[in-house]
C-alpha positions as CSV (number, residue, x, y, z in Angstrom):
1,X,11.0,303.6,115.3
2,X,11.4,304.0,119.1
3,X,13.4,306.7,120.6
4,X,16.5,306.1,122.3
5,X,15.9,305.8,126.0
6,X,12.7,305.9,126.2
7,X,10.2,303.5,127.9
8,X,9.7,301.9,124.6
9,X,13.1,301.2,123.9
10,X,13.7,300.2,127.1
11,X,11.0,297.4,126.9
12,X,12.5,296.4,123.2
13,X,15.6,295.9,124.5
14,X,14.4,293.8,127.3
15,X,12.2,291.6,125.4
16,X,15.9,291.2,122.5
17,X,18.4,290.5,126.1
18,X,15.3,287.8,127.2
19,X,14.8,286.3,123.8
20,X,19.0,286.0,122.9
21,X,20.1,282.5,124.0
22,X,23.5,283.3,123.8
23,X,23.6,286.4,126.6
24,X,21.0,283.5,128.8
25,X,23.9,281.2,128.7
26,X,26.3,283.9,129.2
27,X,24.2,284.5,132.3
28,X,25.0,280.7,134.1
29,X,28.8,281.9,133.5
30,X,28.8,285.5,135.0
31,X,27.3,287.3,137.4
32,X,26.8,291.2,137.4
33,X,24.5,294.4,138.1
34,X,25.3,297.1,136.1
35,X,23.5,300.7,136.4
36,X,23.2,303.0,134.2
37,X,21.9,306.7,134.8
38,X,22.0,309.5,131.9
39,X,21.4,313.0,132.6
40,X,20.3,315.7,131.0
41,X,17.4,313.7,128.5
42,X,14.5,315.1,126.6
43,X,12.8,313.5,129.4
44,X,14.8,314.8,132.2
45,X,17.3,311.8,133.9
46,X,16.7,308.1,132.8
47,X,17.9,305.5,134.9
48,X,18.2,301.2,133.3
49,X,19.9,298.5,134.0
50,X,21.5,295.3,133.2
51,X,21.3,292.6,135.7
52,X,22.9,288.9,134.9
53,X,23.4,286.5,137.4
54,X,22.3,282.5,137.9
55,X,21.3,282.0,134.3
56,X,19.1,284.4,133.8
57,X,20.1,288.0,131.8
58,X,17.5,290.7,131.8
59,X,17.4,294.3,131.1
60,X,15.0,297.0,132.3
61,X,14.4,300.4,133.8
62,X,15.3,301.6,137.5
63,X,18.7,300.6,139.0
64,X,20.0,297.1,139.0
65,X,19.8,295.1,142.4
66,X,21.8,294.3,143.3
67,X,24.1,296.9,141.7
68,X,27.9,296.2,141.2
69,X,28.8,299.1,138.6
70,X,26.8,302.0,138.1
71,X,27.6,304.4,135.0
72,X,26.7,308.0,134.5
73,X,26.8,309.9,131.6
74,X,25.0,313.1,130.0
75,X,22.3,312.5,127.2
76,X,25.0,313.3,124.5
77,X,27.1,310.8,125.8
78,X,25.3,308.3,125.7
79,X,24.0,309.0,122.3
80,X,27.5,309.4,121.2
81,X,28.7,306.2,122.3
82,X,25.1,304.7,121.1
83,X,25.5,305.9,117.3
84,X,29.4,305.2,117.3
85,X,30.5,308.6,117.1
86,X,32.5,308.1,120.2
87,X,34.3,304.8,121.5
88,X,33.1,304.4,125.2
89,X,36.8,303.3,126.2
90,X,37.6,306.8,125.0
91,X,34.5,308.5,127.1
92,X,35.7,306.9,129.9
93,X,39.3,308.1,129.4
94,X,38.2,311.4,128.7
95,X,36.1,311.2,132.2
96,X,32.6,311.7,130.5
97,X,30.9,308.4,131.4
98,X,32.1,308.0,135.2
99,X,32.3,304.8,137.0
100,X,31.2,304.3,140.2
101,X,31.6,300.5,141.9
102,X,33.7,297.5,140.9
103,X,35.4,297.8,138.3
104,X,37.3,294.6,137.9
105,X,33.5,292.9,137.4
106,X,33.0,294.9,134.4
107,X,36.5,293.2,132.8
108,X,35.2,290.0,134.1
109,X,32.1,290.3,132.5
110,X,33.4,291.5,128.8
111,X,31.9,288.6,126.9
112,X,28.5,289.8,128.4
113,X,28.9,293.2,126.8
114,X,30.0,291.6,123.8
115,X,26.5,289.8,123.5
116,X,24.9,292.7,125.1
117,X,26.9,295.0,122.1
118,X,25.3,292.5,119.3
119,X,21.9,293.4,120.7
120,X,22.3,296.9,120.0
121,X,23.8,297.0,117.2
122,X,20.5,295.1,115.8
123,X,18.1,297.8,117.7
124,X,20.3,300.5,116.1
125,X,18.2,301.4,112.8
126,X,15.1,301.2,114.7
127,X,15.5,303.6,117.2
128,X,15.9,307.7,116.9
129,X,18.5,309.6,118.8
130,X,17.1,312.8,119.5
């Protein structure tokens, strides 16, 4: 078991994005640098991103560069989107993940997150949220 967020994790789920063939391809087709920062951890803030651009999709800590989208949520946000307690369309309705950047590449870049999504559902029963 890994815990969510941590450096572990983080390192799982970039060896997963590396290793899927689909999200690679995905990667000669889109182009985006997503950031993600969540407050408020066990460990204090933890910043990762997702960076996908001219065939090549990888995942790691720090901020993406370049960075087209950067997210911020609190630890329990995250972990309630994470376990499916709370639909992140609805978190960002409700104004708990905020958005910063451009937000039409994110809609442009939906069949990456739907790879992306596939990914973590698989990482899912491995990892602890706490």
């Amino acid at each position: 078991m890994v815990r969510y967020l941590s450096l572990d994790w983080l390192d799982e789920l970039s060896t997963r994005v590396a290793d899927d063939d689909h999200l690679q391809r995905l990667a000669a087709e889109h182009s985006i640098g997503v950031t993600q920062v969540v407050t408020d951890g066990p460990e204090g803030d933890v910043t990762y991103h997702l960076l996908v651009r001219d065939g090549i999709a990888r995942f790691g800590a720090g901020a993406a560069e370049p960075e087209d989208v950067r997210m911020q949520q609190t630890w329990q946000t995250a972990v309630d989107v994470a376990t499916g307690r709370l639909n992140a369309q609805e978190a960002f309705i409700k104004g708990r993940i905020l958005l910063f950047g451009d937000q039409q590449s994110l809609i442009g870049a939906q069949p990456v997150f739907g790879a992306l999504d596939a990914i973590f559902s698989a990482l899912r029963p491995l990892t602890e949220y706490r």
